[in-house]
N, C-alpha and C positions, 0 to 999 in steps of 0.2 A: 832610501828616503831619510832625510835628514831628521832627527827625532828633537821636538820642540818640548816645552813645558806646556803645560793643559791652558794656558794663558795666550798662548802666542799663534797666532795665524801667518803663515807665511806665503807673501805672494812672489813665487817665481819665476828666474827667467821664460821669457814666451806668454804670461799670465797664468800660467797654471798655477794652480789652489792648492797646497797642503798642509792639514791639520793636524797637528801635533798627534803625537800619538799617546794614550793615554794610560793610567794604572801603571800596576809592571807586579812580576810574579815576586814572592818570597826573594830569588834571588837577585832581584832587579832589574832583570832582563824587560825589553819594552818592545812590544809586536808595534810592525806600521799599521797605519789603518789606512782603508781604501780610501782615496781623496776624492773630491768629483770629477778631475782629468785623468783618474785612473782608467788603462784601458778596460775594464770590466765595464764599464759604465756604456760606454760604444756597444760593447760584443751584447749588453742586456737590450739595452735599444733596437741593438739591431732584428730582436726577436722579436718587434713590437710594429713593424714596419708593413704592410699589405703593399703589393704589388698594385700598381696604378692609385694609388690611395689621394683622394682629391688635397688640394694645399689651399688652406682655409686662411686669408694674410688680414689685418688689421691691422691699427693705427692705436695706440694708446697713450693719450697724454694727460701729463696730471698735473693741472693748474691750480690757481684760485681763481676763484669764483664769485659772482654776487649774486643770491639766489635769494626768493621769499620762501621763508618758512614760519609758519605758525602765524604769517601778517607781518613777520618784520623781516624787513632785510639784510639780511648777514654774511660776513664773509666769511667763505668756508673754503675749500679744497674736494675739486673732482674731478673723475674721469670725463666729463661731459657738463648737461646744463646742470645739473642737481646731482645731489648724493643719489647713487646708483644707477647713474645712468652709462652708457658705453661696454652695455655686456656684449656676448659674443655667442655664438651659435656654430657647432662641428657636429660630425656625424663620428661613432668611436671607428677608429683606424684614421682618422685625418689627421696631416701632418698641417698642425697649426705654426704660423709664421707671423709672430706678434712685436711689432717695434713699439716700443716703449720709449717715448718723448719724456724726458724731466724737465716741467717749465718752473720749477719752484725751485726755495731761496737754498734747500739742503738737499744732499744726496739721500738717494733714493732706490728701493728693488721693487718688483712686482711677486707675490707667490700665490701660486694656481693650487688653491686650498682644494685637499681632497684628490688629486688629480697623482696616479702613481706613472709620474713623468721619470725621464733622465736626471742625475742630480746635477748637473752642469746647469738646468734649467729654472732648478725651485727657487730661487730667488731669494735666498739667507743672504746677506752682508756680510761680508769675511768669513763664510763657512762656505758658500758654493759660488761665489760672485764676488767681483768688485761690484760697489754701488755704481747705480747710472748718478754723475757729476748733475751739479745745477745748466742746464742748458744741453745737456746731456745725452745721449739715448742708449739702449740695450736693443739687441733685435735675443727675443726668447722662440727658439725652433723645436718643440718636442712633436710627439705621435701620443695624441689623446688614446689610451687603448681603451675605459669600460665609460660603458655609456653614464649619465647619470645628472644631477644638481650638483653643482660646485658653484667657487664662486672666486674670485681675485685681490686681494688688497696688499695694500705697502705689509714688511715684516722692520720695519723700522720704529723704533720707540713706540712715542703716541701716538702715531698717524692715524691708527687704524681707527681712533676716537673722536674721526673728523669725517668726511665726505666721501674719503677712496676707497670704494669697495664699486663691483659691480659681479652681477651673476656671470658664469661659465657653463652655458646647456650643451651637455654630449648626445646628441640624440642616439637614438640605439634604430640603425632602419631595419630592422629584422623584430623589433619589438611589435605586439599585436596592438591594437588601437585602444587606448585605456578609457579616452575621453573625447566629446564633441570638442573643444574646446578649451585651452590651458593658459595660465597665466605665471607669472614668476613674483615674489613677495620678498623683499625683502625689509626686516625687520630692522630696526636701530634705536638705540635711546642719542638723543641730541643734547648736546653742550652751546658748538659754537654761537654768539649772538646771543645767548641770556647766561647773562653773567661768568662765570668762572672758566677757564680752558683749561683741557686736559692736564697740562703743567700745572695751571693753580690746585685743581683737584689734586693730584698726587701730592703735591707739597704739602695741602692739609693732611695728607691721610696720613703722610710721613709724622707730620708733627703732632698728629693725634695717637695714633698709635693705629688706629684702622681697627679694622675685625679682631677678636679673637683668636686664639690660636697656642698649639705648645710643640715641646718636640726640639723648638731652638732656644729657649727659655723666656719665648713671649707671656704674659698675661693674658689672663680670660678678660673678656670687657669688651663692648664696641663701640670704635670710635665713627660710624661712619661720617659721612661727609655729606652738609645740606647744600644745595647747589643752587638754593634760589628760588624752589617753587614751594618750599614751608617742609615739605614732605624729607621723612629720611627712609635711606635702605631698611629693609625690617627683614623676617625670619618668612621660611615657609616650610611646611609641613613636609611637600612633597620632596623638598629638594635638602631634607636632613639638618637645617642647622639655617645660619643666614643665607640667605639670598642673594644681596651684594654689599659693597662699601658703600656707592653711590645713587643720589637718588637723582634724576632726572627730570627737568621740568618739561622733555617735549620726549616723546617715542614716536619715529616715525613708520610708516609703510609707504617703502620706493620713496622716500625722501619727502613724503608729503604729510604733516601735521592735522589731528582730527579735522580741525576748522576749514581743510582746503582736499581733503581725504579725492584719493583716485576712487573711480566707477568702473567696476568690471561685468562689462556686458555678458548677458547669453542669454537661452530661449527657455523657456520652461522643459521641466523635463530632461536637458541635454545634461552630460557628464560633463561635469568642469573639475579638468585638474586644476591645482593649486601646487606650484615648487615653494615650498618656505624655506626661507634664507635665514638665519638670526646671524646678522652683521652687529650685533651689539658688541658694548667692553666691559658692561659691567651686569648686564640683564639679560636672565631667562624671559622666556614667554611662553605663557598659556594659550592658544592658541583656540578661535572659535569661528561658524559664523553661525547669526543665529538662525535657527529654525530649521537645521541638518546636521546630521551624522556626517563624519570623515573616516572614509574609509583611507586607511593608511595602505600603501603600497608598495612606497620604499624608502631609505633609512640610512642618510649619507650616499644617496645615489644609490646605491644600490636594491636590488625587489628583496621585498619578503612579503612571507603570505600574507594574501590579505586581511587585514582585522581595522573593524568596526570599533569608534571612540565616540567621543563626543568633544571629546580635544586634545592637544596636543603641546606636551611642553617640550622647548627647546632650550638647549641650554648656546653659551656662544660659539658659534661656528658649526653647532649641526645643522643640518637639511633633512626635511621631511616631504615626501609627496603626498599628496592626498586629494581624493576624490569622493566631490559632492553630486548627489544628484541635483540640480537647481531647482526650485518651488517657483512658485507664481509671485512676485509680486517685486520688493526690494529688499533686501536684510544687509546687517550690521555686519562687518568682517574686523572681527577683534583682537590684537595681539596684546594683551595684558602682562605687564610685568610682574613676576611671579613673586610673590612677596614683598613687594612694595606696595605702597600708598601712592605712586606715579599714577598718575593720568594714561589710561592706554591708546596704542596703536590705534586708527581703526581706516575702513576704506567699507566700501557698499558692494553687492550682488547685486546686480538689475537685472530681471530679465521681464520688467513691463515700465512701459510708458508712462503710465496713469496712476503708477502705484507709488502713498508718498515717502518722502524721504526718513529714512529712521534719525532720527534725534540725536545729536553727537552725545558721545556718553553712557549711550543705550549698551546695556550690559545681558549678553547673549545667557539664557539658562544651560548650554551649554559649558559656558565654562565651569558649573559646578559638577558635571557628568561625571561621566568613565574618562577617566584618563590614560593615553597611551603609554604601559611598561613596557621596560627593555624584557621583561620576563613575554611581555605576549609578541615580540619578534623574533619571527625564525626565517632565517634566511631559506631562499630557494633553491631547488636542487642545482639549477645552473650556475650558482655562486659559490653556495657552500665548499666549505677547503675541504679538500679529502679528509676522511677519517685515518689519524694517526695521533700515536703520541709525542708529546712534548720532545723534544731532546735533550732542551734543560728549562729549567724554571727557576726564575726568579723573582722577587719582593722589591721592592720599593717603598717609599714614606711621601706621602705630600708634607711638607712643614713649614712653619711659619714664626716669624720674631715679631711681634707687636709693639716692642719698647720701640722700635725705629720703622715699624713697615716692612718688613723683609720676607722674601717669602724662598724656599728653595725645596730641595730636593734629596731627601736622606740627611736634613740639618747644613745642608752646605748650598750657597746661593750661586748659578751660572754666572760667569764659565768657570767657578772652582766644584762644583755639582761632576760626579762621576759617573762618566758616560753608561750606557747599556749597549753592551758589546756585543754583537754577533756575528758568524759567518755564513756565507752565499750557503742556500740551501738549507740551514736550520730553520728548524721550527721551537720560538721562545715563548712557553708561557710566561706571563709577566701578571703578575699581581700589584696591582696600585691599590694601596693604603691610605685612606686621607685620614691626617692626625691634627685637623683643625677644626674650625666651628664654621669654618662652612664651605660651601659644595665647588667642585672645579672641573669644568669644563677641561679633561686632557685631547689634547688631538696632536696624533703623530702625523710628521710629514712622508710623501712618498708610497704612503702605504695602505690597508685596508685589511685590518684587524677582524678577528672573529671573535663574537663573545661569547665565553663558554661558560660566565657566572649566572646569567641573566639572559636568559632569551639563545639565540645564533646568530642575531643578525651581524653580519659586514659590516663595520664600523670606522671611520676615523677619529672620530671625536666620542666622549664618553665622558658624562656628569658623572662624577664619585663624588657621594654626599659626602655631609660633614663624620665623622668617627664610623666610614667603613670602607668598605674594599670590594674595587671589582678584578676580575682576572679574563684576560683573553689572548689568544693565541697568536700571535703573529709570525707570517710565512719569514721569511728573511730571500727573497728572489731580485731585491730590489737595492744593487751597490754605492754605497758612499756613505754621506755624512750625511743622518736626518736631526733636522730638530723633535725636541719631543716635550710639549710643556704646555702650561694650563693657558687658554684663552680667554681667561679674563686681562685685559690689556694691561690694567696695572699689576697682577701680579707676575706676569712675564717679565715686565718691564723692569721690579725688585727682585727676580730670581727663580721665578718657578721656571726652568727648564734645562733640560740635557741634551744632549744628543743620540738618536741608536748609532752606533758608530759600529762598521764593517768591518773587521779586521783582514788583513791581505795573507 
């Protein structure tokens, strides 16, 4: 392997992918790292393959759009007629066969969040892919191996701050019957069509300076960013420190605006699951509907025991399953932005004809309940990773510069941020430290993390509040180059991420 600088991605002959190799010991010496056309990558897949395993093909294409939302018509970017539409449905062992169309004006990837695919497949731009061209296509071939909620969108700039996202359900057929009846949520705060775009946003936050934060020699201070509806980002209790930079005039569920809110039917009495999606970039959500208990089941797709809430906060890119029993009549189904002043989320429960409509705005007394901790999630015995210790363990820093927006990683911003390096078969505790003032949604690709600070449950994604630290365990069975970095959209965008990078 040719050995690059931590800068340089190198695409070669054939298309094959190799990424620089990084660090280097005392004496300079510099190990290769596994690339994604590494043969390990094949020989791991091939472990993940079922004999006669059905082949599940779709079509994905990502336009613009003109769709009503909120009563106005705006142009946006999707998979389909509206943001979130064009999910997909497999059973786990299905070899999915997904062509991805690019009918937009810039090159483009798709990544299957959540989902511990081949790395040839996850869809980084110049880490495991070339981008699909404007007029373009990719055909992505993996084997869905654990059942579970996921979900898909572009890993390109600011896309994700627009229309292209849509769920990914792995059904589990060996799974026992949870619910009469289920539906899929997904959550989002809305820019396009009232006032500022993703670019203008960030531009301000550049020039304000944005959140606080230290570590890189930022100041304390928030600058966030008002985006039009009066309201700005503010603090929240649960989630350690601020909330977000940005505040939003519209939060959708499935693409639809309170004023135009979807209706999810069922019968009194029947079990209704509920898959929650939070596709946001800049907002948590507290999660309600009024006049029931949710019981939580599982937690980035995967089960853990079940435990009783009253609601539910997501931070961006987790998944929560949850199951209600349904009441007589109609109620409010609420995703409220967690320390914001926004306007929230909402959609309706019906399960009668004659019963009337709840009042947009109607604020569930759930959302002041119990709220679901990482502390009251334990993974089930069918997931949990064996009991062993670490092999080695490591620290990390979330950090941040406020004079300019900058966000990175141990004080250094991607791609000069220093990878977390492991080999096939290790087990790496990893300690994430956030040394800013406020909370960040980490989610590693390819993988599915156990948490040993806070709860057990299987994890990809994990809020780390503002000045503290979670730790959890990650198997290492899974070869190549993963990203690894906070999903709030703007701060990826300024820096916050790395890679777990394989070594050969």
């Amino acid at each position: 392997m040719r050995m690059l600088s931590r800068r340089e991605v190198l695409i070669a002959g054939g298309g094959a992918l190799v990424l620089a190799a990084c660090g280097g010991s005392s004496t300079g010496q510099r190990e290769a790292l596994v690339s994604a056309t590494d043969p390990a990558v094949e020989q791991r897949d091939a472990l993940r393959r079922r004999a006669g395993a059905s082949t599940v093909s779709a079509t994905v294409t990502a336009a613009a759009t003109l769709v009503s939302i909120g009563g106005r018509m705006v142009d946006t970017w999707a998979f389909g007629d509206r943001p979130g539409a064009g999910g997909i449905r497999a059973k786990a062992g299905d070899l999915l066969e997904l062509r991805f169309v690019n009918r937009l004006s810039g090159a483009n990837t798709l990544h299957w969040h959540g989902i511990a695919l081949r790395n040839d497949m996850d869809g980084v731009h110049d880490l495991t892919q070339h981008p699909a061209e404007p007029g373009g296509e990719f055909v992505y071939r993996f084997t869905a191996p654990d059942p579970g909620t996921y979900w898909f969108h572009p890993h390109m700039g600011l896309e994700l701050d627009r229309g292209l996202y849509a769920p990914l359900v792995i059904e589990d057929p060996n799974e026992p019957v949870l619910a009469d009846v289920e539906f899929t949520l997904m959550l989002d705060d809305w820019l396009d069509g009232y006032g500022r775009s993703a670019a203008d946003v960030l531009a301000e936050l550049q020039a304000a300076g944005g959140h606080g934060g230290h570590d890189m020699g930022g100041g304390m201070g928030h600058g966030g960013v008002n985006t039009g509806n009066g309201s700005m980002a503010g603090g929240s209790a649960m989630m350690g420190g601020l909330a977000g930079d940005v505040a939003y005039p519209l939060h959708l569920i499935n693409g639809r605006a309170p004023a135009e809110r979807e209706t999810f039917e069922a019968r009194p009495g029947e079990k209704v699951r509920l898959r929650l999606i939070n596709a946001g970039s800049d907002t948590a959500y507290r999660f309600a509907v009024d006049g029931h208990r949710l019981t939580v089941t599982h937690a980035d797709g995967f089960p853990v025991e079940p435990v009783e809430v009253d609601n539910v906060v997501l931070g961006m890119g987790e998944r929560y399953d949850v199951v209600v029993t349904a009441g007589s009549g109609a109620f409010v189904v609420v995703a409220a932005p967690e320390g914001k002043t926004d306007p929230s989320g909402e959609a309706v429960l019906r399960t009668s004809t004659t019963a009337s409509t709840p009042a947009v705005g109607t604020r569930p007394a759930g959302l002041s309940g119990q709220a679901i901790r990482y502390t009251d999630l334990r993974a089930t015995d069918a997931v949990r990773l064996a009991a062993k210790d670490p092999d080695r363990r490591q620290t990390i820093r979330l950090t941040a510069d406020m004079s300019g927006y900058s966000h990175g990683i141990d004080g250094r911003s991607f791609p000069d941020s220093a990878p977390i390096t492991v080999r096939q078969g290790e087990r790496l505790r990893l300690r994430v430290v956030n040394d800013t003032m406020m909370f960040h949604p980490i989610h590693l690709h390819g993988h599915t993390f156990q948490m040993v600070s806070a709860g057990s449950a299987r994890k990809d994604t994990v809020n780390v509040e503002s000045m503290s630290a979670v730790e959890f365990d990650i198997e290492a069975d899974n070869p190549g180059q993963w990203m690894f970095h906070c999903h709030n959209t703007y701060h990826l965008e300024t820096g916050m991420a790395t890679t777990l990078s394989y070594q050969g």
